[in-house]
Structures are given as C-alpha cells and as structure tokens.
C-alpha positions in Angstrom: 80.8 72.5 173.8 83.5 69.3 173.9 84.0 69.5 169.9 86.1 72.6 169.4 86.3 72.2 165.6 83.0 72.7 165.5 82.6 75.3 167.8 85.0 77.3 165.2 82.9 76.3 162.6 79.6 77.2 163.9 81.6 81.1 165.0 82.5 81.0 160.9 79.0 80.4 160.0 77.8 83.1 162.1 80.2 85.9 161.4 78.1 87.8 158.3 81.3 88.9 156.6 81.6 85.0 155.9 80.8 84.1 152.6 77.4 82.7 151.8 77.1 78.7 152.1 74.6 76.3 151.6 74.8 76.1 155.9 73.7 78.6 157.9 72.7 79.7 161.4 69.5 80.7 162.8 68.9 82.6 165.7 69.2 80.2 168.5 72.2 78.8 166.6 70.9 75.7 165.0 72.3 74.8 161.6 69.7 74.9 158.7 70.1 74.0 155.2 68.8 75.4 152.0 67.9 72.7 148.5 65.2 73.3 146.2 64.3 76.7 147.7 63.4 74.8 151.0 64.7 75.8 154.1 65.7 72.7 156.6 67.0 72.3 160.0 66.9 69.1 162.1 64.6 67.0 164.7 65.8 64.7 167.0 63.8 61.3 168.4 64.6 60.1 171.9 65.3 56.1 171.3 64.9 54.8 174.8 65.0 51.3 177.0 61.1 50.7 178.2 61.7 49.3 181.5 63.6 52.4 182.8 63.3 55.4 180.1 66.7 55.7 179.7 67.7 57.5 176.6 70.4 55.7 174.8 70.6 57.6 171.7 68.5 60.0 169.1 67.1 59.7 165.5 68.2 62.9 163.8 65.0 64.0 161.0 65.0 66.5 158.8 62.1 69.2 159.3 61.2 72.1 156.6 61.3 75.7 158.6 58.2 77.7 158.3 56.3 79.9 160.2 52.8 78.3 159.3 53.5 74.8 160.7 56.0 73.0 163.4 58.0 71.8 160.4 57.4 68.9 157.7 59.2 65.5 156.8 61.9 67.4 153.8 61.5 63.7 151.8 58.0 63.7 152.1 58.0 67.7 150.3 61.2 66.8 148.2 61.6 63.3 147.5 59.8 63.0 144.1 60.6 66.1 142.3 64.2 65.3 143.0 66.6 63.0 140.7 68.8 60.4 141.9 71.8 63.1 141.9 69.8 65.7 143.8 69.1 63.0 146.3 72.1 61.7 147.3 72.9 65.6 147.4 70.2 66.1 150.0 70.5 63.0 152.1 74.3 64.2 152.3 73.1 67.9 153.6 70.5 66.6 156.5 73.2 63.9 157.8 75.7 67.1 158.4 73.3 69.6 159.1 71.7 66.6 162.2 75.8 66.1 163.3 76.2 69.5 163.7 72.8 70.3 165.6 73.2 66.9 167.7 77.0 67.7 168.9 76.7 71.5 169.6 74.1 70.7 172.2 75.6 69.8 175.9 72.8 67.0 176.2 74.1 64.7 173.7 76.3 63.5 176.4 77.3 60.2 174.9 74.1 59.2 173.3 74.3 57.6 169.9 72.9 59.5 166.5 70.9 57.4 164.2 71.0 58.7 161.0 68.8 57.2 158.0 70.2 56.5 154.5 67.8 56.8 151.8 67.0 54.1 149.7 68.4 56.0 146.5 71.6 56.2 148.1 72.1 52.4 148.3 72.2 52.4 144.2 72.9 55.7 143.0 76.5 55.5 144.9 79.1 53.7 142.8 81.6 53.4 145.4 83.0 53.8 148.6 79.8 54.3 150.8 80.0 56.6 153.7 83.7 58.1 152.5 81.6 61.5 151.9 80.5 61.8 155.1 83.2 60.3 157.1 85.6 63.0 155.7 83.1 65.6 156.8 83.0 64.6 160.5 86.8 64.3 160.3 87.1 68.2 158.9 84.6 68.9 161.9 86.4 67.1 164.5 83.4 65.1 165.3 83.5 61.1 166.9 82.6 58.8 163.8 82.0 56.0 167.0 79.1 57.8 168.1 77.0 57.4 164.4 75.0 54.7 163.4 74.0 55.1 160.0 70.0 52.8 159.2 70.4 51.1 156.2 66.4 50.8 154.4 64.8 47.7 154.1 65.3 46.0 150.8 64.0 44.0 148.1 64.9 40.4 148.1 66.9 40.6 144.9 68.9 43.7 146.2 70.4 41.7 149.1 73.7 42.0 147.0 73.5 45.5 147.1 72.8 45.9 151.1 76.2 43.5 151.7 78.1 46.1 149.0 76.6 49.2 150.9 77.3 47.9 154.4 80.8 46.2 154.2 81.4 50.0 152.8 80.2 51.7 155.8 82.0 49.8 158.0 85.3 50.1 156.3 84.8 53.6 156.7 84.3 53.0 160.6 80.8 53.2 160.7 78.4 51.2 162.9 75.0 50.6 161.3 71.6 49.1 161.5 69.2 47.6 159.1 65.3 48.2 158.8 64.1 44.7 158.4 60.1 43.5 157.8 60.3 41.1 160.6 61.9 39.3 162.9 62.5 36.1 161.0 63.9 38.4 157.8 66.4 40.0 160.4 67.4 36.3 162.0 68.3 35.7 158.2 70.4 38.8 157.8 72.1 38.6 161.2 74.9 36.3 160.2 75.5 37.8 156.9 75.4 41.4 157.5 76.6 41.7 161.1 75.1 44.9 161.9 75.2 46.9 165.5 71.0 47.1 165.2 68.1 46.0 163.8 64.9 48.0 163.5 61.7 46.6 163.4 58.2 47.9 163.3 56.4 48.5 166.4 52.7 47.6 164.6 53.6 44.3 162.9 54.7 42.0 165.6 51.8 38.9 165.5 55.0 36.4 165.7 55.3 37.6 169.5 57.7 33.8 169.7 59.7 34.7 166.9 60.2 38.2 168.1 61.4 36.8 171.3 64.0 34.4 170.1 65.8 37.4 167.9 65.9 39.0 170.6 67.7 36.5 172.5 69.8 35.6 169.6 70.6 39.5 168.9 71.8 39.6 173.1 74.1 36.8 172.3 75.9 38.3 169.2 75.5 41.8 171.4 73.6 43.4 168.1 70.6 46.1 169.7 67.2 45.3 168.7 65.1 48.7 168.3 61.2 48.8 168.1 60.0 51.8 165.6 56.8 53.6 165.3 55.6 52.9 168.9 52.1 55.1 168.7 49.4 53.3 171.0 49.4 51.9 174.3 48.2 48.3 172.6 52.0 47.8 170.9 54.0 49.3 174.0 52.0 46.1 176.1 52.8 43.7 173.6 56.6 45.0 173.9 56.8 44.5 177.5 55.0 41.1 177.7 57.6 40.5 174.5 60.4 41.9 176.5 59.3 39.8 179.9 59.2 36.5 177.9 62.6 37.5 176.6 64.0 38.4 179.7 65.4 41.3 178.4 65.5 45.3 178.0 63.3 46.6 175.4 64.2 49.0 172.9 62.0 51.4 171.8 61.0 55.0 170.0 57.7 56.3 168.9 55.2 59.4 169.4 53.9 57.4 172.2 56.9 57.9 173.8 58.3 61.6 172.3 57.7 63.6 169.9 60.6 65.2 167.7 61.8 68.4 168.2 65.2 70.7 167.6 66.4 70.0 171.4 67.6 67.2 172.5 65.0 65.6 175.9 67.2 63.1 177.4 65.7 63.5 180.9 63.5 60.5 182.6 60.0 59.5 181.0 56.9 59.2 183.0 56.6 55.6 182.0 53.6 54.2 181.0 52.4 51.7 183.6 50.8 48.4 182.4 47.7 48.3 182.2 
C-alpha cells in the first residue's frame, strides 16, 4: 500500500483492543460504516474511454451489507427518514469510508475517485464546502489531486448556490464535476463554473449536434465530458457515432459496461463491437 497513514490507520481499526468507532473493518479488510442501524461499505464503477477501455478513474457508491442481497443504494434505504443534519452526516461517512476502500487497494494505480455530493449538502452547509473532508484526507495522508467531487444537477434558481458550493471546493483543492440535463445546459455553465467534468446522461442525447459541439468545446478548455447510465447497446452506438463526428475519445460508465462491486476491475474490456 503507497499511503502509509492509512495503512496505520486501517492496523488501528483492526486491533480489537481499539476502541469502538463508527469505522470498522471486515474480514477481507474493507472499511464499513454504521448510521441508522445500517451497516455500509463501498462499490466502485469503472469510468472508462470507449474506443480503447481504458479505465481512467472509479465512482465510489455506497452499498448496505447483508447477507440476503449483493448490497443496496444506502440513499435509496436512508435518504427520507433522515434530516438534513443526519444527511450531511452520512454523505460525510461514505466519501471517507470510499477513500479509504479506493486507496488501500494496489489497483487504484493513479485512477481518479469520483465522489457524489448530495443535493442536501449543497444547502444545508453554511460554509466552507469540502473543508470537512479535505482535513480528513490530510489526517489520512491521502492525495486530495486524485478526488473529484460531482456536484448534483440543480434548479435554475439555485445556480447561485452551485457557484457558492463550487468556488468552495476548489479553494479547498478540489477538482469537481457537475451533473447537468443536457448538453446545451452544460455549454451555459462551462464559462461560469469552470469545472474538471461534466456528466451527462447516457439515455437523453436526441441533440446528437449539440452533444458534439460540447464536446469539442469541453476539448478546448481541457474539461472531461463523461456519459452516465450507459445500459443498452442502442446508447453506446449513438456514443460512438457521437464520438466519430466529434473526433474525439468518448467517455463513458454504465452496467453495460461494469457492474459495481467492492474491488477495483481496472483491467481491459471486451469492447462491444459496432453493430
């Protein structure tokens, strides 16, 4: 393991004369968390360029841990019995407890960890976005440069709140992306958020012209443009034809590509040929 810190963390958390914490470590030494009597550990999402399958970073997920089933979406389970408090609490937990299970394992390499911010986040926060977090990968001795924290998708009147939110991340030296509905809503926000990525929506992309010019426009100003949600072979044809009229990598991550799961799968994909 190249993060020593961490590696004397993760010996603390396994030493039973320890005391108790809300982290702990199960028996193949991934981290797991415990809130509202839920047990949680993390799943990780390849994101990877179409033309060659090369893995250039991982969507960390949060996963309930149970016996009867391979492990469900914690915000799906939690999300509405929890106040705005307990959230921000939560979505805290699973972006240490995905850190810690992305940089203990040997085939992060130098891939990039995505990290979602829920949307409660964005307004519950008074100040000083990301500080929290930031000073935890500092105490863990873990590379802030490697994060890229996804900002949700926002309400036109909230656009205020998304520059407040983001000018904070990066001021705590964090690189981000933005969900956006489309690709003429992310043209608009390129200029005034400046973010490392956008993420659209693999099953909403009618405006095949409009997709290609961001994506030429988002080469230029060197800002990634990542399809989401890629689950049928008719959307990974329209990315490619989108991505030949481009003339440019695509960007991509979906079930029809990987599934999630605790270890980390950067090897090659049997691509999908065209059809």
């Amino acid at each position: 393991m190249p993060f020593p810190v961490l590696k004397h963390y993760l010996a603390r958390l396994s030493d039973p004369s320890q005391p108790a914490t809300s982290v702990r470590l199960d028996a193949e030494g991934r981290a797991q968390g415990r809130f509202f009597n839920c047990t949680m550990t993390s799943a990780f999402q390849p994101l990877r360029q179409l033309d060659s399958g090369a893995v250039f970073g991982f969507e960390g997920l949060a996963r309930s841990v149970s016996a009867a089933d391979a492990g469900l979406s914690l915000w799906k389970l939690l999300d509405h019995a929890a106040s705005d408090d307990e959230s921000v609490e939560l979505d805290r937990l699973c972006r240490m407890l995905h850190a810690i299970n992305f940089f203990r394992q040997q085939d992060a390499q130098q891939a990039d960890l995505y990290l979602n911010v829920h949307d409660r986040l964005l307004s519950a926060v008074s100040s000083n976005h990301g500080y929290a977090f930031q000073r935890i990968l500092d105490a863990l001795g873990l590379p802030i440069d490697r994060i890229v924290l996804q900002l949700p998708a926002v309400t036109p009147n909230q656009g205020w709140l998304l520059n407040y939110v983001a000018d904070n991340y990066r001021r705590n030296g964090f690189r981000f992306a933005v969900n956006a509905s489309g690709p003429r809503e992310a043209a608009a926000l390129l200029e005034r958020l400046r973010p490392d990525a956008f993420k659209l929506d693999s099953r909403d992309l009618a405006d095949e012209a409009a997709v290609v010019d961001l994506l030429k426009v988002c080469d230029a100003a060197r800002v990634k443009v990542v399809f989401k949600r890629l689950e049928s072979r008719k959307e990974f044809e329209t990315l490619l034809r989108i991505g030949e009229a481009a003339g440019l990598p695509v960007l991509a991550q979906g079930y029809l590509l990987d599934t999630p799961a605790p270890l980390l799968r950067p090897g090659a994909l049997e691509l999908l040929a065209p059809a």
